[in-house]
Backbone as CSV, one residue per row, in Angstrom:
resi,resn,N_x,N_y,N_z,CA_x,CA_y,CA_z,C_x,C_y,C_z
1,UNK,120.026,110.045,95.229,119.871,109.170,96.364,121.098,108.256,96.434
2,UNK,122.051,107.986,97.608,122.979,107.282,97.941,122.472,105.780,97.709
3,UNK,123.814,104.824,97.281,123.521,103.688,97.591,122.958,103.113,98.835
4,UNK,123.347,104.260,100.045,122.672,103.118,101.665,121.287,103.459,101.271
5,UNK,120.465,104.722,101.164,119.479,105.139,101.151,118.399,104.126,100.090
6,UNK,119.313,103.983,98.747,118.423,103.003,98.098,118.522,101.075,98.847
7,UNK,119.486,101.122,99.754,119.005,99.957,100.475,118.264,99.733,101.039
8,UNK,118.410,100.708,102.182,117.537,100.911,103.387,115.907,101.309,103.090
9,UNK,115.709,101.937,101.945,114.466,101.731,101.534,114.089,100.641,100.913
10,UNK,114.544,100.159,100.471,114.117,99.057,99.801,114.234,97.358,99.770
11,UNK,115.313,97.365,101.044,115.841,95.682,101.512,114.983,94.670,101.308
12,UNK,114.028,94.738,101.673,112.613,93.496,101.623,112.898,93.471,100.295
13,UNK,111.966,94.233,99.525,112.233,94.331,98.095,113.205,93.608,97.043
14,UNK,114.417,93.773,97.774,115.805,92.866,97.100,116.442,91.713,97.368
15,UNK,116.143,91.877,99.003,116.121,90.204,99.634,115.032,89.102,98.977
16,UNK,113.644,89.288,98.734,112.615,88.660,98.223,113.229,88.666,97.203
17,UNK,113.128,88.988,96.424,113.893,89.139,94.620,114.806,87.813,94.538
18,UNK,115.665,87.991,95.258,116.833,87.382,95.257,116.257,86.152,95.773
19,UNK,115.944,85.836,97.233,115.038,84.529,97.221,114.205,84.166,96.241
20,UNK,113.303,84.343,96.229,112.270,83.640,94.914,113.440,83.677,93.527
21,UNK,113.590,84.627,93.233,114.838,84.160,92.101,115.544,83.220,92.484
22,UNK,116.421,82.801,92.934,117.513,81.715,93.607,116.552,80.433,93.547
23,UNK,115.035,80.494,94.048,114.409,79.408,94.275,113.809,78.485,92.957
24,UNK,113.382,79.383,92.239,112.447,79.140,90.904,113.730,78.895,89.782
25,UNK,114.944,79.027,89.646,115.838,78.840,89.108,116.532,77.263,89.463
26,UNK,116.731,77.380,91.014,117.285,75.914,91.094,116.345,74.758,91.142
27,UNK,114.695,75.468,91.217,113.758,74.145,90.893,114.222,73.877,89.796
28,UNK,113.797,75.121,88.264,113.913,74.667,87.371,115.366,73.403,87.262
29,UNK,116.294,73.997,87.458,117.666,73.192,86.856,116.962,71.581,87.737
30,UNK,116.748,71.917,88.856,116.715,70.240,89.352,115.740,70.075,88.852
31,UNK,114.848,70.349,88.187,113.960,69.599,86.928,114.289,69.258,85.598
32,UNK,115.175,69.566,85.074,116.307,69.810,83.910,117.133,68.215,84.474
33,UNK,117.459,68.420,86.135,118.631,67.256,86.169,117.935,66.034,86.335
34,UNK,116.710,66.127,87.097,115.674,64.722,86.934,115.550,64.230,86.136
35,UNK,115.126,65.123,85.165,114.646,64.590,83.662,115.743,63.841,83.240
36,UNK,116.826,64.100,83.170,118.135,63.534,82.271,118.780,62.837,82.861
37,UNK,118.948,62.559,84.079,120.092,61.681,85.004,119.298,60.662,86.043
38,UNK,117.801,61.223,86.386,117.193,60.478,87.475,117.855,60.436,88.679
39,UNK,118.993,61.319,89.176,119.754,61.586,90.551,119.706,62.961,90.328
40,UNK,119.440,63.395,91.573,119.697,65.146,92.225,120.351,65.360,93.133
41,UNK,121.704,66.330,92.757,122.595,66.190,93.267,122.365,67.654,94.151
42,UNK,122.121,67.729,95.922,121.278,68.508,96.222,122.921,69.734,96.099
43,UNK,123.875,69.105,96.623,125.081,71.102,96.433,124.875,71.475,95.116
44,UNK,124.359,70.886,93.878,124.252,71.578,92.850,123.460,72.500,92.953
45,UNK,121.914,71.958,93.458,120.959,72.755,93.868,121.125,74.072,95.112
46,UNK,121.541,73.469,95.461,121.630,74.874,96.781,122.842,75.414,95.836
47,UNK,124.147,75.259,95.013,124.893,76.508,94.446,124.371,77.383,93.518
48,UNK,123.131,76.667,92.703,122.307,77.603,91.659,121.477,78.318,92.833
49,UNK,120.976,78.148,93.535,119.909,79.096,94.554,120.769,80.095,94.884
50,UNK,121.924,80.018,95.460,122.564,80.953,96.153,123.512,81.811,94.964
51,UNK,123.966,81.243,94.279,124.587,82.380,92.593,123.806,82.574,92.313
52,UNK,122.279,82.239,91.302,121.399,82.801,90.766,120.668,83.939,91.920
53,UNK,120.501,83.483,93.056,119.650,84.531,94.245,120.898,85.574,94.422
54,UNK,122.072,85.957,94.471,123.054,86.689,94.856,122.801,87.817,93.421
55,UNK,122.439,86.913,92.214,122.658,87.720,91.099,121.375,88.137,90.918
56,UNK,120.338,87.595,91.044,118.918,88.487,90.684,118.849,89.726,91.676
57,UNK,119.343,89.699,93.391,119.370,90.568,94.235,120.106,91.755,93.921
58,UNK,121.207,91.735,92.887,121.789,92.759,92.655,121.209,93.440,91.581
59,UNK,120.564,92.331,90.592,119.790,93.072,89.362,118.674,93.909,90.117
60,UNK,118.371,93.263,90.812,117.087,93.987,91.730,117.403,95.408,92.080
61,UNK,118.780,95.231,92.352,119.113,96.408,93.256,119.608,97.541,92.648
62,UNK,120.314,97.483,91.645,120.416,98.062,90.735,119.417,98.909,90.021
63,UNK,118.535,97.628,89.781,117.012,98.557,89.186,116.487,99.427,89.813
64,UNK,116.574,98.935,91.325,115.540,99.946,92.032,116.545,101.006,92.454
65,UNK,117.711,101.446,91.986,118.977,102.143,91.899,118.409,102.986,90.633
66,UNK,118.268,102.897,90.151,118.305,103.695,88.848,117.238,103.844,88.557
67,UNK,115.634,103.360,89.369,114.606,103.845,89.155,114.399,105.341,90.228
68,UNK,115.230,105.288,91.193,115.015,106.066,92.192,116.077,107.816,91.806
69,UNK,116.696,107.194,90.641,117.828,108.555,90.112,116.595,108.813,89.146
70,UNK,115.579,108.608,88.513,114.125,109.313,87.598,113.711,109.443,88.077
């Protein structure tokens, strides 16, 4: 199966991934930065959402890449 083919089946799948990953990651850290500084610095937060969500979407994608070659 081609890389478009494992997209196109599966986009929801990797977009969600990647959101909820991106999301539950930069809560955590801005709970990490509350705790210790008592200021939240929100571009920190939105750059962990969007690197951590860019990188779980590809782990995602990948997986469902190499589940679809078994």
């Amino acid at each position: 199966m081609s890389l478009k083919e494992v997209f196109k089946k599966h986009y929801k799948t990797i977009l969600i991934s990647g959101l909820v990953g991106g999301f539950i990651y930069a809560l955590g850290m801005a709970g990490f930065e509350f705790l210790s500084y008592d200021d939240i610095d929100v571009t920190y937060i939105i750059y962990n959402f969007i690197c951590f969500g860019i990188f779980s979407s590809f782990m995602s994608y990948f997986n469902l890449k190499h589940k679809s070659k078994v």
